[in-house]
C-alpha atoms as one frame of an Amber mdcrd trajectory, in Angstrom:
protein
  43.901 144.462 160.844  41.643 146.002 163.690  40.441 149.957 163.707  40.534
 150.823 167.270  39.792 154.619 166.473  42.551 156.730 165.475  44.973 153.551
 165.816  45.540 150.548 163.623  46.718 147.285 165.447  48.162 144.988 162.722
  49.731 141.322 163.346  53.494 143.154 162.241  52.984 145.476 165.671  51.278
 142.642 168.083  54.829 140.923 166.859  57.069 143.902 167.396  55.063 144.311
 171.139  55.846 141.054 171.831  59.135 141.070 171.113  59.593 144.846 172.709
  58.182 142.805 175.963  59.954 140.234 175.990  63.381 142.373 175.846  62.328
 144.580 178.327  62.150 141.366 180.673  66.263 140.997 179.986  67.162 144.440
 179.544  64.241 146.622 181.088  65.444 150.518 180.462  66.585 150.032 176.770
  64.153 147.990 175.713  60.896 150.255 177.224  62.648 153.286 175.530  62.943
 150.722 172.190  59.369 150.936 171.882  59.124 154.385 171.017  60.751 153.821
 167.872  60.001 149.839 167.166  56.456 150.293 167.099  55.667 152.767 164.361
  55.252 151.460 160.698  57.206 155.042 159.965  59.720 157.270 160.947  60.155
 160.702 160.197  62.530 163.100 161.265  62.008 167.036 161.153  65.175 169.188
 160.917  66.484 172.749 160.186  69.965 173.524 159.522  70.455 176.915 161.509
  74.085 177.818 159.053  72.289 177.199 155.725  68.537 177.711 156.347  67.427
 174.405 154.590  64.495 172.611 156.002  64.414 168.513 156.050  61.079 166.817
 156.827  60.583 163.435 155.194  59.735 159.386 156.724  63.318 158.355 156.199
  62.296 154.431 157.698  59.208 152.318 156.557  58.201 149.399 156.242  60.706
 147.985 157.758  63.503 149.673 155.848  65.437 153.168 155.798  63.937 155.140
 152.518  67.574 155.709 150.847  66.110 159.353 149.002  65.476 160.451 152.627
  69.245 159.081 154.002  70.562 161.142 150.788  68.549 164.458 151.660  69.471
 164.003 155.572  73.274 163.462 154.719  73.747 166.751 152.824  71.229 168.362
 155.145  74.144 167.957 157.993  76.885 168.169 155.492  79.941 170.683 156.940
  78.425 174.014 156.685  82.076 175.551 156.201  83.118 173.509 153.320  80.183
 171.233 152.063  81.886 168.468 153.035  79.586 165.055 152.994  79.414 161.709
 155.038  76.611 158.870 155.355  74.924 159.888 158.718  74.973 156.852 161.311
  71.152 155.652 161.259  71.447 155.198 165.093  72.109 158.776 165.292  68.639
 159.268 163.069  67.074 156.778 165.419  68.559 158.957 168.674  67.022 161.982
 167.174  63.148 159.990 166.216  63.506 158.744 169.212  64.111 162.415 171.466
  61.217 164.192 169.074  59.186 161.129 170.213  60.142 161.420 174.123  59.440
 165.377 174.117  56.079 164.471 172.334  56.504 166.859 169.493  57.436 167.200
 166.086  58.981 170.378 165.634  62.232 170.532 163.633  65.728 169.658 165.586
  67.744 173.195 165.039  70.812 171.546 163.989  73.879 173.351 164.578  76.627
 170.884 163.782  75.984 167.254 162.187  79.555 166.302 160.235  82.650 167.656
 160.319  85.508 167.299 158.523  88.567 166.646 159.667  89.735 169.332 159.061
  87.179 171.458 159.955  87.705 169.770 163.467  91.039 170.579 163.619  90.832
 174.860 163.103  87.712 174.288 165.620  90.034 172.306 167.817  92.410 175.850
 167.280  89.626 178.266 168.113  87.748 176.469 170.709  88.041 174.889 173.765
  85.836 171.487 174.418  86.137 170.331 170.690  87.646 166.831 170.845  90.438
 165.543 168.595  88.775 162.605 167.518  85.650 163.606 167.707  82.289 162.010
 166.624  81.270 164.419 164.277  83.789 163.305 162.149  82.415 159.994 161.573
  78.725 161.184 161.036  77.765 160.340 164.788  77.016 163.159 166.420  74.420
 166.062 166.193  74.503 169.177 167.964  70.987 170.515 168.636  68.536 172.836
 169.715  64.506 173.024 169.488  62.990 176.363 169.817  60.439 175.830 172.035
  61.663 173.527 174.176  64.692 174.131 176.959  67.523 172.699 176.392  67.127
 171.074 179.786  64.020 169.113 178.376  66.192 168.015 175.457  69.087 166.957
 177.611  66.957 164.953 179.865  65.636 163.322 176.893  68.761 162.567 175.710
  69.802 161.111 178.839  66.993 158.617 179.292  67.599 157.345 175.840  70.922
 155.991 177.246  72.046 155.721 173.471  75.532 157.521 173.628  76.904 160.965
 174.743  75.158 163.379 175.701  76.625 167.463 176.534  74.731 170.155 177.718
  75.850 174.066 176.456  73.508 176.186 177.576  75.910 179.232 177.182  76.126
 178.278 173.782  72.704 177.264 173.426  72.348 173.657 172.209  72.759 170.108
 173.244  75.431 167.174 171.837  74.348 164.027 171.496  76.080 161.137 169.712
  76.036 157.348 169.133  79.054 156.763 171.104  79.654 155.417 174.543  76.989
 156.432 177.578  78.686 159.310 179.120  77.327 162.777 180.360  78.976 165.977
 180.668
């Protein structure tokens, strides 16, 4: 292990760069944006549930595994805020989000506005509203819709985007940003 200042190069990360490189040789934009999340030894996640007021801030990956206490706390953090309805949160979705907070260089809490949803909680949304899908990825623990006071929701979009991780939908009337795990697609 070598002190370089405020950073700590150990053989795990030389490993993890090389490999990083050597990925970004075959697939250049994925595996550059990769490295944002490959490199640390931790990853934490800050988030605030904007329907229940409950604050999650906890290193939910390290040392090379997910922490399950943290997985637990972050799947009834975006529980269905209309009927408390649970469902194991897809890790890349976790990743997505380290990885945005990473890209806009910050660590201020995601606002989240909708993590799951229940079925049928999707369906009487699908009655109310227009733009909610039928089989949509909330269902299945994939998708986040968020916010970040402080930040405009273009910044977070364009975050989003780069990543190239899944879908991505911008609101602005209704003030937050969908991304998921899904397919690359942009609306």
């Amino acid at each position: 292990m070598t002190d370089t200042g405020n950073t700590i190069i150990t053989r795990r990360k030389v490993l993890k760069l090389g490999l990083v490189t050597a990925a970004a040789i075959i697939i250049p934009g994925k595996a550059i944006d990769a490295a944002s999340y490959v490199l640390p030894d931790k990853r934490k996640l800050s988030v605030y549930n904007a329907h229940t007021k409950e604050y999650f801030s906890s290193v939910y990956w390290e040392d090379g595994k997910y922490v399950p206490e943290a997985l637990t706390a972050l799947e009834y953090m975006f529980r269905d805020h209309y009927n408390g309805a649970e469902k194991p949160i897809d890790k890349k979705l976790l990743n997505l989000l380290f990885a945005m907070q990473k890209r806009l260089r910050t660590d201020r809490p995601f606002h989240l506005i909708s993590g799951y949803r229940s079925p049928a909680t999707n369906a009487r949304l699908r009655k109310r509203m227009r733009g909610v899908a039928r089989r949509s990825l909330h269902m299945y623990g994939q998708a986040a819709d968020v916010r970040m006071p402080g930040e405009s929701l273009k910044k977070i979009k364009k975050a989003a985007r780069e990543l190239q991780s899944g879908g991505v939908g911008y609101y602005p009337r209704a003030n937050f940003v969908h991304v998921d795990v899904g397919r690359v697609r942009f609306w």
